[in-house]
N, CA, C and O atoms as a printed pandas DataFrame, in Angstrom:
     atom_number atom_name residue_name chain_id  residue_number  x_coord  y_coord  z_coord
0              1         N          UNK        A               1   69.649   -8.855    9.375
1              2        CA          UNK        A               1   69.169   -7.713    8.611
2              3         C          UNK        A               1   69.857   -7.709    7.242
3              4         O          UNK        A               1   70.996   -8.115    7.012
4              5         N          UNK        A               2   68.972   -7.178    6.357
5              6        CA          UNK        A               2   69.880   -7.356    5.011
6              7         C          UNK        A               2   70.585   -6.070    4.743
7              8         O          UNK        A               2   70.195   -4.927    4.979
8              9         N          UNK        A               3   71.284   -6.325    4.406
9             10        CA          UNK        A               3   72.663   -4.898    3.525
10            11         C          UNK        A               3   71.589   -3.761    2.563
11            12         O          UNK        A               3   70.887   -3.764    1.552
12            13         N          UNK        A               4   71.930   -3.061    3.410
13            14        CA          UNK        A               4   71.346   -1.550    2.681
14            15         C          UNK        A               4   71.983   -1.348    0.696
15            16         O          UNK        A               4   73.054   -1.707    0.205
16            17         N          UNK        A               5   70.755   -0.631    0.017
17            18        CA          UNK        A               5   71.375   -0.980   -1.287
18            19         C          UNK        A               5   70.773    1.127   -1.221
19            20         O          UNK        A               5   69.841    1.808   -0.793
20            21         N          UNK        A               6   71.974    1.279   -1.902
21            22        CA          UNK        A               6   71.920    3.338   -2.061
22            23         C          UNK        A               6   71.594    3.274   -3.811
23            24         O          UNK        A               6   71.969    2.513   -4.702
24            25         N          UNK        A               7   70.572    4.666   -3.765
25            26        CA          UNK        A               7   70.145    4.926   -4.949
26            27         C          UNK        A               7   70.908    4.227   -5.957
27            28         O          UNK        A               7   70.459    3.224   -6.511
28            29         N          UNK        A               8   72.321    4.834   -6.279
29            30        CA          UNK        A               8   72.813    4.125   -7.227
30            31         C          UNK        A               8   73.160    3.281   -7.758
31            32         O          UNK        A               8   73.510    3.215   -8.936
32            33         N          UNK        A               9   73.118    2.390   -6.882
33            34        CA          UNK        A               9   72.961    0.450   -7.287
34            35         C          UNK        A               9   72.005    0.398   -7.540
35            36         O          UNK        A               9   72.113   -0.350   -8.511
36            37         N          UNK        A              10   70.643    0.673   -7.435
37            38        CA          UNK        A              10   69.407    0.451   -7.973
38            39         C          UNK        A              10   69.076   -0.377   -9.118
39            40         O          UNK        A              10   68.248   -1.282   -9.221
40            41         N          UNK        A              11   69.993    0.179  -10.067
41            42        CA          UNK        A              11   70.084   -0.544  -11.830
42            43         C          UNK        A              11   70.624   -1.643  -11.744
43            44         O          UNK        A              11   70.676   -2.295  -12.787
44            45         N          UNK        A              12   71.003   -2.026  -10.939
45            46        CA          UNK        A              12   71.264   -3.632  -11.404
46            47         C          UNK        A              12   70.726   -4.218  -10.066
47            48         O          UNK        A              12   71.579   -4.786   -9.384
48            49         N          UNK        A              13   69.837   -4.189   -9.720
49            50        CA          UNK        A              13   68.819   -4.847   -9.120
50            51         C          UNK        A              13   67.971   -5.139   -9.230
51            52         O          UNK        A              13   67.455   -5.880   -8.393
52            53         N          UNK        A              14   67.332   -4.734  -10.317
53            54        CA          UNK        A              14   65.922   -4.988  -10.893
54            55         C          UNK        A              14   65.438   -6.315  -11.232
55            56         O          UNK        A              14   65.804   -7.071  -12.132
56            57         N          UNK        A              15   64.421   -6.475  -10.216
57            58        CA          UNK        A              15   63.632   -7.391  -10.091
58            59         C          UNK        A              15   63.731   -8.507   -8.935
59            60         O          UNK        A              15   63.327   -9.666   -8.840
60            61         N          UNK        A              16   64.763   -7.252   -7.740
61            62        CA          UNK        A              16   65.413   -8.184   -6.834
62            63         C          UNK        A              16   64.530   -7.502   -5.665
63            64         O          UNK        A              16   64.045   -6.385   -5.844
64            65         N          UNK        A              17   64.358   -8.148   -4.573
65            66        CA          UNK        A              17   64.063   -7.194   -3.033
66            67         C          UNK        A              17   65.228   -6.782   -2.336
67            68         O          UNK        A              17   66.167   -7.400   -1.833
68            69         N          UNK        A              18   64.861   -5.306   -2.459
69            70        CA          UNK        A              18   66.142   -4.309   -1.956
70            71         C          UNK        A              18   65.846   -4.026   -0.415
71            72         O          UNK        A              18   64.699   -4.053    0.032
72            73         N          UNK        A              19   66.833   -3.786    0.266
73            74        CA          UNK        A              19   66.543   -2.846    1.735
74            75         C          UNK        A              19   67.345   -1.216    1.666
75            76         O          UNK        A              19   68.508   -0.908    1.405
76            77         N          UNK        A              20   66.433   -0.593    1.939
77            78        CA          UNK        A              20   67.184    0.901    1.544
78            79         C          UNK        A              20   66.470    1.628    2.740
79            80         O          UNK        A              20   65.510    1.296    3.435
80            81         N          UNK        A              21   67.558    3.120    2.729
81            82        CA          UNK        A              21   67.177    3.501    3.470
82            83         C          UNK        A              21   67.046    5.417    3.270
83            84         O          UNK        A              21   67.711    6.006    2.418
84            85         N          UNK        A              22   66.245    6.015    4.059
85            86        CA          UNK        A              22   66.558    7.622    3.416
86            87         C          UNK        A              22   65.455    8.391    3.710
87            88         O          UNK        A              22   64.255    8.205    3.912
88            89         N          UNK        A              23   66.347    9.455    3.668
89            90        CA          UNK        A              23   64.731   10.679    4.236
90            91         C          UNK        A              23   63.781   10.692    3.278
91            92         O          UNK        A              23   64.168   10.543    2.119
92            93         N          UNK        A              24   62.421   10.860    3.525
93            94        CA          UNK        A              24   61.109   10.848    2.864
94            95         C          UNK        A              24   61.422   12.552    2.268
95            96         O          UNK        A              24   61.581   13.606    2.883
96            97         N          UNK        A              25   61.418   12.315    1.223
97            98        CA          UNK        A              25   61.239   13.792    0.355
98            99         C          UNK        A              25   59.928   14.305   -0.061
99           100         O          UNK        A              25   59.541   15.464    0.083
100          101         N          UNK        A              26   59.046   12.978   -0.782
101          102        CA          UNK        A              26   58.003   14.077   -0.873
102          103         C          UNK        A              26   57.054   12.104   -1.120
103          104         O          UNK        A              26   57.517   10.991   -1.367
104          105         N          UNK        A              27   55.301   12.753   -0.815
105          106        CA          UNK        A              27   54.608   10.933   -1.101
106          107         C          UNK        A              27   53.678   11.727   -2.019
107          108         O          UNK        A              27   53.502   12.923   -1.783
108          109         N          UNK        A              28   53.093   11.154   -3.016
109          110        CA          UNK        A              28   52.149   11.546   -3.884
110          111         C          UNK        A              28   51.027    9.747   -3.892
111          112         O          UNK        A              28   51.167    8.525   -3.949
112          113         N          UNK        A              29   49.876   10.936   -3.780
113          114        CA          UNK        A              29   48.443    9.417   -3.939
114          115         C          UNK        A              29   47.998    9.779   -5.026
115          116         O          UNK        A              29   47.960   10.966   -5.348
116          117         N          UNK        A              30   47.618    8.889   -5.717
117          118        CA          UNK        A              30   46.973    8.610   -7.156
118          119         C          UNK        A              30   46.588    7.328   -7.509
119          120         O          UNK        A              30   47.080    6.383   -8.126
120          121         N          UNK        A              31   45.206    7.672   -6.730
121          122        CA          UNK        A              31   43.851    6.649   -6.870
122          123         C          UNK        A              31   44.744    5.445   -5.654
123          124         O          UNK        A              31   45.085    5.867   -4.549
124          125         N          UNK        A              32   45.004    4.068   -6.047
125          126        CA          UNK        A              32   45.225    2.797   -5.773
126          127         C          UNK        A              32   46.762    3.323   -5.072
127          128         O          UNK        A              32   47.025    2.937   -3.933
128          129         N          UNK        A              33   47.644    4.126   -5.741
129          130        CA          UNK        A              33   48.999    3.829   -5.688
130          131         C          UNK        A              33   49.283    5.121   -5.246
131          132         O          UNK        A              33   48.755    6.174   -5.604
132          133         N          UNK        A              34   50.323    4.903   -4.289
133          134        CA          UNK        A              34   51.052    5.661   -3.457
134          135         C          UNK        A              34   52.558    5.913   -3.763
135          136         O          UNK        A              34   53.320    5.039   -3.349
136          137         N          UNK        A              35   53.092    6.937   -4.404
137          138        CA          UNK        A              35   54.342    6.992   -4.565
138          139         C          UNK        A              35   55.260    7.241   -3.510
139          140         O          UNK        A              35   54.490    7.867   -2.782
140          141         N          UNK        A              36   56.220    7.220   -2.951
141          142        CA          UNK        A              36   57.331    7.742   -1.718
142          143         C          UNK        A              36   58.737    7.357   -2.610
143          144         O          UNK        A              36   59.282    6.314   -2.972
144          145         N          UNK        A              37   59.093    9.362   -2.800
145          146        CA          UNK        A              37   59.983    9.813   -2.665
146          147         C          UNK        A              37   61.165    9.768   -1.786
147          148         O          UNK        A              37   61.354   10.721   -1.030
148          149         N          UNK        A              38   62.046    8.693   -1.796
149          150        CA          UNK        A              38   62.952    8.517   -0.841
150          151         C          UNK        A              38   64.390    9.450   -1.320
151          152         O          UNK        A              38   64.629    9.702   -2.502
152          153         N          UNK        A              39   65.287    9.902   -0.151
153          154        CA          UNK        A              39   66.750   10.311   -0.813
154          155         C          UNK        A              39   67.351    9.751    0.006
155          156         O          UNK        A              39   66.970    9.411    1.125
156          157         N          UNK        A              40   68.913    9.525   -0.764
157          158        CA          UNK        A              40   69.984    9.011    0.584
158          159         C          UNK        A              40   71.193    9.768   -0.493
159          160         O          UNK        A              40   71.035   10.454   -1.502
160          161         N          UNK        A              41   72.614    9.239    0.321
161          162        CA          UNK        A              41   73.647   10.383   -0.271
162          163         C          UNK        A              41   74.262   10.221   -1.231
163          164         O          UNK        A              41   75.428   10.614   -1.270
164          165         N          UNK        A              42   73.646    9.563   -2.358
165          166        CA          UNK        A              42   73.611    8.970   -3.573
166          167         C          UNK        A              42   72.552    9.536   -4.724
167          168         O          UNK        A              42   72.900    9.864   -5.858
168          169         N          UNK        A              43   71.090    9.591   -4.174
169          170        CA          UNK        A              43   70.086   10.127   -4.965
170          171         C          UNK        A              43   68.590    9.973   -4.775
171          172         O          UNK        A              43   68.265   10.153   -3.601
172          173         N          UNK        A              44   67.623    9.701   -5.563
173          174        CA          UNK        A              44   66.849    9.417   -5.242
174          175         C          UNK        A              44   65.911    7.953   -5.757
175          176         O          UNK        A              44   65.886    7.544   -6.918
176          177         N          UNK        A              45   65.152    7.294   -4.544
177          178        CA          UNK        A              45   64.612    5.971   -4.923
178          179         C          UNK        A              45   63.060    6.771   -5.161
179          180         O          UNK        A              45   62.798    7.833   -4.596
180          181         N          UNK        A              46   62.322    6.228   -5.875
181          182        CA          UNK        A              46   60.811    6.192   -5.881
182          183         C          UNK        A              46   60.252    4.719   -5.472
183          184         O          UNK        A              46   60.321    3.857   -6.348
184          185         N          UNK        A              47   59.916    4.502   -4.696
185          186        CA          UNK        A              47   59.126    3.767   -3.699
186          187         C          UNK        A              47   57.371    3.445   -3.963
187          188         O          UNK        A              47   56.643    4.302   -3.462
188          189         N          UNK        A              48   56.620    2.229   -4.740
189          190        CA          UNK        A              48   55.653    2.078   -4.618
190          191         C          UNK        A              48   54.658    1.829   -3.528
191          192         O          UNK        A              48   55.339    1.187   -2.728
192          193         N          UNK        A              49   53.729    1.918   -3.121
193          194        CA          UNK        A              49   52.907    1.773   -2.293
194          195         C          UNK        A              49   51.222    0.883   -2.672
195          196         O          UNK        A              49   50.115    1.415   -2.753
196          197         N          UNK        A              50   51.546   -0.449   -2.827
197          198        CA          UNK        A              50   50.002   -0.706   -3.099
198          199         C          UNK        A              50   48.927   -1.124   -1.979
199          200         O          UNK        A              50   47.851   -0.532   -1.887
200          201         N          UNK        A              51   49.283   -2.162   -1.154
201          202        CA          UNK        A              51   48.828   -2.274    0.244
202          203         C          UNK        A              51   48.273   -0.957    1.133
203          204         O          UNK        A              51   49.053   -0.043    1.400
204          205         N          UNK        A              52   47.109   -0.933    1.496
205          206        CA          UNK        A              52   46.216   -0.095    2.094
206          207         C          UNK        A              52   47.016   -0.346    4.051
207          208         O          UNK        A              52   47.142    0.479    4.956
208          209         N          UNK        A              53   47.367   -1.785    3.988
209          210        CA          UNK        A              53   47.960   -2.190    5.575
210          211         C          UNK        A              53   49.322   -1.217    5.697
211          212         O          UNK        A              53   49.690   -0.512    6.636
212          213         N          UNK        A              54   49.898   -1.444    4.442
213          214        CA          UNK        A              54   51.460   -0.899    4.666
214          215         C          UNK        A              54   51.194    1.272    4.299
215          216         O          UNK        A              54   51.993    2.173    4.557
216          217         N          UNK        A              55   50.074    1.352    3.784
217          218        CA          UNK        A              55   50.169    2.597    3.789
218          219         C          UNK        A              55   49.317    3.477    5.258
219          220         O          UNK        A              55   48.838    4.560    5.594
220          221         N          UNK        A              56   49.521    2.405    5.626
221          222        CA          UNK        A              56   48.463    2.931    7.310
222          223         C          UNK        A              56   49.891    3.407    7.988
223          224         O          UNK        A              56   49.909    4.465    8.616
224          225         N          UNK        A              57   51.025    2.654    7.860
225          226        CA          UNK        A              57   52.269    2.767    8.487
226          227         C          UNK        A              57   52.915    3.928    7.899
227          228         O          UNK        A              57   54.027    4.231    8.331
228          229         N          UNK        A              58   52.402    4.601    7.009
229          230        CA          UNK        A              58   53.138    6.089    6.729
230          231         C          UNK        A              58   52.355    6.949    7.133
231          232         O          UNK        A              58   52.701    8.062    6.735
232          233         N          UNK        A              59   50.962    6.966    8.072
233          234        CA          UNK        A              59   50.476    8.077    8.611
234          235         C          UNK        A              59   51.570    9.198    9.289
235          236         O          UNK        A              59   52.701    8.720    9.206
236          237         N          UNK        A              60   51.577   10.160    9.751
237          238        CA          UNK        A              60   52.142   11.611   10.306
238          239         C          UNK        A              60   53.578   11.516    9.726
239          240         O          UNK        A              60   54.502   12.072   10.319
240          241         N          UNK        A              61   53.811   10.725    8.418
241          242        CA          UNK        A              61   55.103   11.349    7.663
242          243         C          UNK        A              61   55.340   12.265    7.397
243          244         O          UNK        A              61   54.440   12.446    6.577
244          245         N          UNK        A              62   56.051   13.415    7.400
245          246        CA          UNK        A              62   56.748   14.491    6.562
246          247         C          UNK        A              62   57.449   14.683    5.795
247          248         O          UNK        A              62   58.021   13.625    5.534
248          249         N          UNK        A              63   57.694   15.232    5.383
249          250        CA          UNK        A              63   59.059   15.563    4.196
250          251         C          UNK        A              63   60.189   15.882    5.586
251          252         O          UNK        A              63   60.053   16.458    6.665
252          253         N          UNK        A              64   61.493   15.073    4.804
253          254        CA          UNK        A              64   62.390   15.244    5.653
254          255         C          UNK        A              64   62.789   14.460    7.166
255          256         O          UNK        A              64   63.730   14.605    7.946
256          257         N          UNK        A              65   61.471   13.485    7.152
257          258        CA          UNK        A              65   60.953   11.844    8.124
258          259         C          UNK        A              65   62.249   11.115    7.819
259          260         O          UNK        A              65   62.474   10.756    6.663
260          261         N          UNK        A              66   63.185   10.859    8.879
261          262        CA          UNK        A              66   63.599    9.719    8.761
262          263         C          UNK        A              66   63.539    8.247    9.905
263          264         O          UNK        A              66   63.903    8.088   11.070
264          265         N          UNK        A              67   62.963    7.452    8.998
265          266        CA          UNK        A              67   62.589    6.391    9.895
266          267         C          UNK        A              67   63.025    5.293   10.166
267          268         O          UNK        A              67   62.891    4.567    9.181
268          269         N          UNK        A              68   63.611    4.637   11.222
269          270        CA          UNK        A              68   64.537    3.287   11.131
270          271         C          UNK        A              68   64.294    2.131   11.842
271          272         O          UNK        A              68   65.095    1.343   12.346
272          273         N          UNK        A              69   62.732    2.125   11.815
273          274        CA          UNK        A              69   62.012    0.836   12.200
274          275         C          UNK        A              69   62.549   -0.720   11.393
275          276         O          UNK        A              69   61.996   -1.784   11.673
């Protein structure tokens, strides 16, 4: 499994594949793209969503979902 990376390392990762982890705060749809609001005890990630397969896997999310599949 790879090493969890918390909000605030974020910035110097860019353009790397992260594994993170954190309660679902809030998901917003707009058109194609799916945003997810993640928090952990650092801050907050925003999370893209383009795949229609991988957004089947956030059906009965809530705010406040934490998931550790």
């Amino acid at each position: 499994m790879q090493q969890r990376t918390l909000a605030r390392e974020l910035a110097n990762c860019l353009g790397k594949e992260v594994y993170v982890q954190g309660w679902l705060n809030n998901i917003r749809s707009f058109g194609k793209l799916t945003f997810l609001i993640l928090r952990d005890q650092t801050g907050f990630i925003q999370v893209v969503v383009e795949s229609k397969e991988e957004l089947g896997k956030l059906d009965g999310l809530q705010p406040g979902t934490i998931d550790r599949k």
